[in-house]
C-alpha positions as MATLAB code, in Angstrom:
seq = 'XXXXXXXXXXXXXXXXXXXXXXXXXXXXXXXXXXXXXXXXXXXXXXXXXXXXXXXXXXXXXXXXXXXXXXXXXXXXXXXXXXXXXXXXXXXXXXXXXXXXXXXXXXXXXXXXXXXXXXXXXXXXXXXXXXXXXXXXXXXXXXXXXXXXXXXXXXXXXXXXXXXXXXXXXXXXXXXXXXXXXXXXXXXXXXXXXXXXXXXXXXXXXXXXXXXXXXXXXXXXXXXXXXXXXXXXXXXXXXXXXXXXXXXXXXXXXXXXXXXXXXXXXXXXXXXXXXXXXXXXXXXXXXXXXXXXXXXXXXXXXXXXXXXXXXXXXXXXXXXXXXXXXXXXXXXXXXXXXXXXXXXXXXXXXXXXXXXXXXXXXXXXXXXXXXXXXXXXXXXXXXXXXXXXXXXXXXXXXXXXXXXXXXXXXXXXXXXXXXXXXXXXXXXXXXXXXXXXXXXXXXXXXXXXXXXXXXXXXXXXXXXXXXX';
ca = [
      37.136 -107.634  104.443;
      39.992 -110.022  103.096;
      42.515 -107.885  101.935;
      44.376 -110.822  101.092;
      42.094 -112.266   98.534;
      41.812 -109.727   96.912;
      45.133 -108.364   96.163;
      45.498 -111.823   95.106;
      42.808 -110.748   92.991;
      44.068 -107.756   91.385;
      47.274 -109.296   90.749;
      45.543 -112.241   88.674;
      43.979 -109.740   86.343;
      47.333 -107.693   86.281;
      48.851 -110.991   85.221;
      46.171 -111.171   81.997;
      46.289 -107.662   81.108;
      50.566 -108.149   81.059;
      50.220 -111.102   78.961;
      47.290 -108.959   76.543;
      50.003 -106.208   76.942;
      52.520 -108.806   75.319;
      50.914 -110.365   72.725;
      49.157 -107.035   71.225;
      53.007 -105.951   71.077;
      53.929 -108.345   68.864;
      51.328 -107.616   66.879;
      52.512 -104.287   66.664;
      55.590 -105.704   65.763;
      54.582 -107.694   62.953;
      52.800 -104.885   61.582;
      56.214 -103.106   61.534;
      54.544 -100.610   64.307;
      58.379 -100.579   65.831;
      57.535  -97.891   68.077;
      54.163  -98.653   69.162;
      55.388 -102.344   70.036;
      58.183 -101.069   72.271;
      55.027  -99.524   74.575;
      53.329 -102.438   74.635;
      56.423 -104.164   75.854;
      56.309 -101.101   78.518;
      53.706 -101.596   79.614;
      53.589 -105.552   80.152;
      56.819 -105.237   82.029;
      54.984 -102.697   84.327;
      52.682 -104.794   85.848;
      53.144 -108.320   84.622;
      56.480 -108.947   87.096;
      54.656 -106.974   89.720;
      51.847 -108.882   89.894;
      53.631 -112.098   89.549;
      55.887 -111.728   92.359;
      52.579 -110.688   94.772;
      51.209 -114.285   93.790;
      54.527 -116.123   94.684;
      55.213 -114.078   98.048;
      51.592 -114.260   99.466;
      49.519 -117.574  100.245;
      46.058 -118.521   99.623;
      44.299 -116.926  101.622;
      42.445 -119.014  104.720;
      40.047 -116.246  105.344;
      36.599 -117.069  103.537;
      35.728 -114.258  100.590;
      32.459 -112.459  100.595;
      30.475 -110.421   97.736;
      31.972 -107.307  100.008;
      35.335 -108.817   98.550;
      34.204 -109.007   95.252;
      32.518 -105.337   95.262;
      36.508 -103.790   95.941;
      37.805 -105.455   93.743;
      35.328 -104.309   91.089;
      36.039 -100.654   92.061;
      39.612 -101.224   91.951;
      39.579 -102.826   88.450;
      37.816 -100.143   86.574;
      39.826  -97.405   88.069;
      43.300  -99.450   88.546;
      43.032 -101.660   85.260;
      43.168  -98.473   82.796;
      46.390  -97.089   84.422;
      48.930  -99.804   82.568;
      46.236 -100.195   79.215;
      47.113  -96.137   78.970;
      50.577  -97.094   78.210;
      49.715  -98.124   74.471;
      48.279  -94.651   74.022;
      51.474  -93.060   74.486;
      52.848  -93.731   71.192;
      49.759  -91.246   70.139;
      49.933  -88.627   71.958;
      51.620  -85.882   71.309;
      53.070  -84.455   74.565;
      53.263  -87.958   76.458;
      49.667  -86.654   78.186;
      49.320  -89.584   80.189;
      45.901  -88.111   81.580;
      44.783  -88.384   77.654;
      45.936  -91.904   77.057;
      43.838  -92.980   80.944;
      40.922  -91.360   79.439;
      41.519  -93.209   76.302;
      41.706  -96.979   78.327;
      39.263  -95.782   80.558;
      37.114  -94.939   77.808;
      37.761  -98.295   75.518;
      37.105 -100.707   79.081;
      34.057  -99.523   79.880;
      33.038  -99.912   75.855;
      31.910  -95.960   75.696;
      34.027  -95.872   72.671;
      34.966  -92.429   72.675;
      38.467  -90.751   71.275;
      40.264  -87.931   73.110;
      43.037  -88.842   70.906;
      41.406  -88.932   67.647;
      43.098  -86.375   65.243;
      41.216  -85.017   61.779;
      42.898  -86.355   58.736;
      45.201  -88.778   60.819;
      45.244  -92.506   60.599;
      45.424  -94.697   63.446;
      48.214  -97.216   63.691;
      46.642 -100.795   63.500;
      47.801 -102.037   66.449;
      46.320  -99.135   68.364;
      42.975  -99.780   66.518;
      43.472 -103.911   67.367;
      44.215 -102.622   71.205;
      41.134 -100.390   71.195;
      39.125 -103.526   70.351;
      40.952 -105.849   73.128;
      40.047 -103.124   75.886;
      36.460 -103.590   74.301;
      36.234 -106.912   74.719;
      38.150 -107.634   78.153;
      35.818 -104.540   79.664;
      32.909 -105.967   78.303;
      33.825 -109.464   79.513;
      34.584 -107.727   82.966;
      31.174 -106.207   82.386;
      28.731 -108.879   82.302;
      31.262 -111.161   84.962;
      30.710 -108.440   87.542;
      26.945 -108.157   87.028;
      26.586 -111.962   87.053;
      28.409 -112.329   90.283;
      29.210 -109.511   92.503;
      25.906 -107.332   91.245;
      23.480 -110.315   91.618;
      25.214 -111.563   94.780;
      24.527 -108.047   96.241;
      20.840 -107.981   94.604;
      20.886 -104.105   93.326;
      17.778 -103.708   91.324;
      15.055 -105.997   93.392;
      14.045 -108.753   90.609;
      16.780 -110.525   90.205;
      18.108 -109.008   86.680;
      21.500 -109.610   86.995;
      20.913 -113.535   87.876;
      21.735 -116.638   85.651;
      22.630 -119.957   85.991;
      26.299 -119.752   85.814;
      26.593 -118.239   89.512;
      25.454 -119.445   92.826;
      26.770 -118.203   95.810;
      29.674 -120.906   96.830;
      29.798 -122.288  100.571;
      34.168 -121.584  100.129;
      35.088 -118.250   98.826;
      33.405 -116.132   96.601;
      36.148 -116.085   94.178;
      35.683 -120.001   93.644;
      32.556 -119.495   91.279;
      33.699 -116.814   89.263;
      36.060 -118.723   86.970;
      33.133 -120.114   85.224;
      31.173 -117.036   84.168;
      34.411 -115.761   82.898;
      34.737 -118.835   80.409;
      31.003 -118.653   80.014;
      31.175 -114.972   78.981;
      34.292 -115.551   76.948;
      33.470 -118.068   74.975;
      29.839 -116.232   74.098;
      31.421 -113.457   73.238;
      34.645 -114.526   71.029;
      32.590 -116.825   69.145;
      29.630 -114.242   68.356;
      32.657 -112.008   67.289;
      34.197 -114.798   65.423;
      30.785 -115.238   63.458;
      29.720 -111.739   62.898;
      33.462 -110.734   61.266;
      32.913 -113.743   59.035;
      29.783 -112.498   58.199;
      30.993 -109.083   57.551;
      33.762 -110.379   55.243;
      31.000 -112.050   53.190;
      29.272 -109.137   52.922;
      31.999 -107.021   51.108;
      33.290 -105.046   54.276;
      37.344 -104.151   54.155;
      39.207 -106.475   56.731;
      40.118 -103.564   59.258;
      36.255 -102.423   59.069;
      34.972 -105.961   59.438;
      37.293 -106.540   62.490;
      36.269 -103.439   64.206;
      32.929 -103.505   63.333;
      32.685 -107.171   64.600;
      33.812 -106.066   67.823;
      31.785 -102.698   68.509;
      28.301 -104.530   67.590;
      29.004 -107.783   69.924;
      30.396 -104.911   72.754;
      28.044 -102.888   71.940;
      31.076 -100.149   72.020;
      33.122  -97.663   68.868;
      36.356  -99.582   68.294;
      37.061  -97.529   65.183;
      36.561  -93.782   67.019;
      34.905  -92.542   63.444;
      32.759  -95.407   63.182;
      29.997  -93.245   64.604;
      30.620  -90.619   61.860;
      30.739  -93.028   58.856;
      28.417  -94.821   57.149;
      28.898  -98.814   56.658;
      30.628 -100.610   53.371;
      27.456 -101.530   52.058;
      23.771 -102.058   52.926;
      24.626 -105.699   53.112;
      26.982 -104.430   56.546;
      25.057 -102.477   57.855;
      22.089 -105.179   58.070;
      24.707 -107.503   59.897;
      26.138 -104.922   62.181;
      22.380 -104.452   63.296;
      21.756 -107.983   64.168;
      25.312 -108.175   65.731;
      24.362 -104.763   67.517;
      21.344 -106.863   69.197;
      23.281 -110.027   69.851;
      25.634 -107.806   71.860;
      22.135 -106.477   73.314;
      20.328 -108.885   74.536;
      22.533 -110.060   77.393;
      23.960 -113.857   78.613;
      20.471 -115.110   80.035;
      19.091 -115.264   76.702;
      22.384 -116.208   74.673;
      22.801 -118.592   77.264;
      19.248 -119.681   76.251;
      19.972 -120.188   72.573;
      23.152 -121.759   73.083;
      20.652 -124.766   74.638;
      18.921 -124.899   71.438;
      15.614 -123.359   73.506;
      15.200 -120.529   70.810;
      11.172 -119.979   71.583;
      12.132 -119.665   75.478;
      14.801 -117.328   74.590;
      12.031 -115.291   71.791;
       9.585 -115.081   74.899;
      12.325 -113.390   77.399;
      10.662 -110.596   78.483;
      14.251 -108.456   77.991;
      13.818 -109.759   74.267;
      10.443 -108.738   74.039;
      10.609 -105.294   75.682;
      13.463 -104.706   73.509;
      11.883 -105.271   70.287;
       8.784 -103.178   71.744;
      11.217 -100.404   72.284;
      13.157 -100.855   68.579;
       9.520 -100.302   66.936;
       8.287  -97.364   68.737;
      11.514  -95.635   68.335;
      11.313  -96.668   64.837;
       7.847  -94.978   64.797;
       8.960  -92.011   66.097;
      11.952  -91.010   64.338;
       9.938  -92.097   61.059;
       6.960  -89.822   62.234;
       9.988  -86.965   62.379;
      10.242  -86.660   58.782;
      13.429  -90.064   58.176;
      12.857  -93.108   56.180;
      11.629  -96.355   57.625;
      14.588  -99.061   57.400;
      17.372  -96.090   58.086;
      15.512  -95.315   60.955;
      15.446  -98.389   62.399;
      19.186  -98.726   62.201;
      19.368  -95.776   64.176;
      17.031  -97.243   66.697;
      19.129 -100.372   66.812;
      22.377  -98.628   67.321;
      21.381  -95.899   69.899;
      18.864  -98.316   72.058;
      22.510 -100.765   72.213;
      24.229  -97.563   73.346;
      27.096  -98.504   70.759;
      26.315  -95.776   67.742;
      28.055  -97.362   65.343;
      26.104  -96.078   61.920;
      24.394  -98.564   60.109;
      23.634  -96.079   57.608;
      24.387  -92.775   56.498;
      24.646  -90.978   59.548;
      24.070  -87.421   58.211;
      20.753  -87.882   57.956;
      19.977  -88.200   61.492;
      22.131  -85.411   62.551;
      18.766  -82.709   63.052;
      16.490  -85.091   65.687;
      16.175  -83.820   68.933;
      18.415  -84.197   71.936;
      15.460  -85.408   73.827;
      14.620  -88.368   71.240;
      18.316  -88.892   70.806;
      19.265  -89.146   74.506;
      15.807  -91.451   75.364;
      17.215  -94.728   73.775;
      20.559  -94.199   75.297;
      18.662  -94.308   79.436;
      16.900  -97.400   78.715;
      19.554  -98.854   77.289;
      20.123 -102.795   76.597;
      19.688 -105.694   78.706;
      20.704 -106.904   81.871;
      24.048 -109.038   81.619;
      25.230 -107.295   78.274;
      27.776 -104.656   77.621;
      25.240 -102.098   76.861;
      24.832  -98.851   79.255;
      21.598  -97.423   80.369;
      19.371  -98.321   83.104;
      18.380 -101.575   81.569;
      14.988 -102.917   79.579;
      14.704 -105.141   82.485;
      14.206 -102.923   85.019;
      11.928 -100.476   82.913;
       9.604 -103.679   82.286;
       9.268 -104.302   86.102;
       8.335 -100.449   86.529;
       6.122 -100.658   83.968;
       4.380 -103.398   85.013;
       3.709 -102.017   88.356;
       2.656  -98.789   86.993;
      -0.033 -101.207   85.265;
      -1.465 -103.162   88.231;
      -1.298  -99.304   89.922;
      -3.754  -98.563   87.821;
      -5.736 -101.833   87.819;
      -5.690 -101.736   91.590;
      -7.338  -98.009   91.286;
     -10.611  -99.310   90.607;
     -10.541 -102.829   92.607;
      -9.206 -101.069   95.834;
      -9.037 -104.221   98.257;
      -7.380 -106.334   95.390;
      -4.134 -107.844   95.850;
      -2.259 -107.580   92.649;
       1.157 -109.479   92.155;
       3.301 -110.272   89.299;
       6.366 -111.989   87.766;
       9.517 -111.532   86.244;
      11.061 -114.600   84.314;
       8.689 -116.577   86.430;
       9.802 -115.562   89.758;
       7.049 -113.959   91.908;
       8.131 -110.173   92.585;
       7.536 -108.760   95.754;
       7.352 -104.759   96.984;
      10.997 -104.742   97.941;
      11.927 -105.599   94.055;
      10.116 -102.602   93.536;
      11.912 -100.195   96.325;
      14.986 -102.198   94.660;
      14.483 -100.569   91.625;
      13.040  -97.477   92.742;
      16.244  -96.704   94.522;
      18.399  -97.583   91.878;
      16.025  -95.151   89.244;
      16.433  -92.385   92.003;
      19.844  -92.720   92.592;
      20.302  -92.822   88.377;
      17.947  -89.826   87.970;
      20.474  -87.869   90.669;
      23.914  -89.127   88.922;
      22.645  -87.711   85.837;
      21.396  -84.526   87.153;
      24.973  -83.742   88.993;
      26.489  -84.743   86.165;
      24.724  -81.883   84.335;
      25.413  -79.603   87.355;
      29.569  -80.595   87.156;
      29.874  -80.210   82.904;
      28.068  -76.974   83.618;
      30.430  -75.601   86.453;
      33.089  -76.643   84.123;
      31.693  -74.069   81.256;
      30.123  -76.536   78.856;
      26.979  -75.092   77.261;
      23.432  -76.834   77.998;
      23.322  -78.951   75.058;
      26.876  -80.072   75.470;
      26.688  -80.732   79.452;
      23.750  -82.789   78.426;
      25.608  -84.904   76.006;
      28.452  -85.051   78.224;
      26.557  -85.965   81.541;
      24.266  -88.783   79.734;
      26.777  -90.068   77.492;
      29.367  -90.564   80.062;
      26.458  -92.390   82.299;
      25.663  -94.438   79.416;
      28.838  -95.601   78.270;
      27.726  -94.345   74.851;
      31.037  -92.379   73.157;
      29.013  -90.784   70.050;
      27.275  -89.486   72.303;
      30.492  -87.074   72.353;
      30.579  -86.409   69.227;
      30.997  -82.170   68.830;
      31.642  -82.155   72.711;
      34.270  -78.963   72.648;
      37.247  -79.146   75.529;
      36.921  -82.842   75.811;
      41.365  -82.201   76.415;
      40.710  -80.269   78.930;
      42.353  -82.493   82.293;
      39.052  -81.415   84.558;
      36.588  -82.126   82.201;
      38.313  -85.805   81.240;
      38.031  -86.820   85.026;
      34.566  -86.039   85.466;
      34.319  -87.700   82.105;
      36.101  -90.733   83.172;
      34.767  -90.360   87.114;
      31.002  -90.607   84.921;
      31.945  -93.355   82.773;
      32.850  -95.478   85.762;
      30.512  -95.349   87.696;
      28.232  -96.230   84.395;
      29.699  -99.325   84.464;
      28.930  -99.486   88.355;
      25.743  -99.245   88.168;
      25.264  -95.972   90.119;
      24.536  -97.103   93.389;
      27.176  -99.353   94.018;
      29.732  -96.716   94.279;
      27.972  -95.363   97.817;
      29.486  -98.225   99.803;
      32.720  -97.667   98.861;
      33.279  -94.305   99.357;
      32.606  -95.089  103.467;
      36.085  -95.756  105.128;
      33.852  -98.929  107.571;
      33.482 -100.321  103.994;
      37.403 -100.752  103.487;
      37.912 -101.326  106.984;
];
């Protein structure tokens, strides 16, 4: 492993999150947040010198990187990134509970959205709320750069989900490619935010709730921590916080895709059309429950991008089952987007195995094959994905076991285990002792490894792997 590279690493991204750290303080500061700005300046001055005196003391390093490299330093971001973006949260908490303000970082990264903080009748200072929706976007731009390279470099999931044109394996260092799926992902993102709060403006929504909103959809996270809870401006919003909500869904292949100006190639993406698939049956079903058509697509929308954001009045959906509300939430969005779950891609590869299954029942000598995004798939895409469905199905059953060793009844251990997995905060929502310190690290231990896709975290807890 070069331990070199990537502490050089690390200290690159502590350098960014300083200079975030910085210019979110005076922000704060020309909001007249006095307070709040002084622990933004904290917390810039805790890791930006740090991290810039690592980079001038240590030389490149001579030793060639490897996707091993770029799996620790993965690990170490989500869990090392959130202890200086707690600092913020300080200036909100009551008792300086630094274990409440992690949570709340931890929490905003990995675009689950949820509030430990969140106080009934309080108002949240803006430059909290315009911090919340930073840590949205640099997790989910850490998101999708991690799946692009160090997840499809590694191969988890057999067919090649996490691949796209913006990452080849370099002959130098592994590091050398990633710059450019960082711009790539940047620029896709900021400019579908940049669009959508336009948008939103246009359609009557108050600045703060534009901005906010802008940013959940394209994250597909819960900037504002009662956005879950109230309904949109307008009908006019909520239409455009849907289509922003499957923007934010659909993942860089396809955006990548319509960015070329090939918008029929990017209609026929089978992540495209197994999402749409999904949006009307769970439309179906939550209409044959007894809700109205066009509301209960919304819902569909916002639960299938694990975001929750309401697109409409929210109360009405407050009686369906924890079974049809938890289903959308495991399937989740796409491959290469922000969205939790196990991804659409991988459910259309099972699915279309289960079908030549049955098609090879009666034709029992027939040698059935068949492709994803044109790429022949073979039986080790399918133990790929297999694995990676088994080793969900058992993260989300000890999840259960853990929220119900910690005293949370069934329905909340549920919501707990499967929202935390999911990266999907409203999920949360009426989740009792969410301040109690035990039940925030499983919470944050769950959200994690969410955003590690399960399986990756079993290398890494070997001591050969760090060796």
């Amino acid at each position: 492993m070069n331990h070199l590279a990537i502490i050089r690493i690390l200290a690159i991204l502590a350098m960014c999150i300083s200079a975030t750290l910085l210019f979110s303080g005076l922000l704060a500061f020309a909001f007249g947040e006095t307070r709040e700005s002084l622990y933004f300046l904290a917390g810039a001055l805790s890791c930006g010198p740090a991290a810039a005196a690592v980079l001038l003391l240590t030389d490149k390093p001579k030793q060639r990187s490897r996707a091993v490299d770029g799996l620790a330093v993965a690990v170490l971001f989500w869990f090392l990134a959130p202890v200086f973006c707690a600092i913020p949260f300080l200036a909100w908490t009551n008792d300086i509970n630094y274990l409440a303000a992690y949570y709340e970082a931890v929490s905003c990264l990995t675009t689950t959205g949820h509030s430990g903080l969140s106080r009934a009748g309080d108002v949240w200072p803006a430059s909290l709320i315009f911090w919340r929706a930073m840590l949205h976007i640099v997790g989910s731009v850490a998101c999708i750069t991690i799946a692009a390279t160090v997840l499809s470099a590694v191969n988890l999931g057999g067919p090649g989900i996490h691949r796209s044109r913006f990452f080849t394996l370099p002959e130098t260092s592994f590091f050398d490619a990633t710059p450019r799926v960082v711009r790539a992902t940047t620029s896709i993102i900021m400019v579908s935010i940049f669009f959508l709060l336009f948008a939103l403006l246009l359609a009557g929504a108050p600045p703060d709730e534009a901005f906010s909103g802008a940013v959940s959809a394209i994250t597909t996270g819960l900037v504002d921590p009662y956005a879950s809870m109230t309904a949109p401006a307008n009908a006019m919003v909520g239409v455009f916080l849907g289509f922003g909500l499957i923007v934010g869904s659909i993942g860089l292949i396809v955006l990548d895709e319509i960015g070329q100006g090939r918008y029929l190639r990017a209609l026929k993406d089978p992540e495209v059309m197994g999402l749409f698939v999904c949006l009307g049956l769970l439309t179906l079903v939550v209409w044959m429950s007894g809700q109205t058509l066009f509301p209960g697509l919304g819902w569909a929308i916002s639960s299938l991008s694990t975001s929750g954001i309401a697109l409409t009045d929210p109360q009405a959906f407050t009686d369906i089952p924890l079974a049809l509300a938890g289903l959308p939430l495991l399937i989740g969005g796409s491959a290469l987007s922000a969205a939790g779950g196990i991804k659409l891609a991988r459910v259309i590869v099972l699915s279309k195995r289960a079908g030549l299954e049955f098609i090879q029942l009666g034709y029992r000598g027939s040698v059935q094959t068949f492709r994803f995004r044109g790429r022949p798939q073979s039986e080790q895409t399918i133990i790929g994905v297999w694995v990676y469905l088994v080793g969900y199905t058992i993260a989300v059953a000890g999840g259960l076991l853990v929220m119900s060793i910690l005293g949370l009844p069934f329905t909340d251990a549920v919501r707990a285990s499967i929202g935390s997995l999911t990266n999907s905060g409203h999920f949360f929502v009426g989740l009792g002792g969410v301040n109690d310190p035990i039940l925030q690290l499983a919470l944050i231990f769950g959200m994690v490894l969410g955003r590690l896709e399960v399986i990756v975290l079993l290398p890494v807890l070997s001591v050969s792997f760090w060796r």
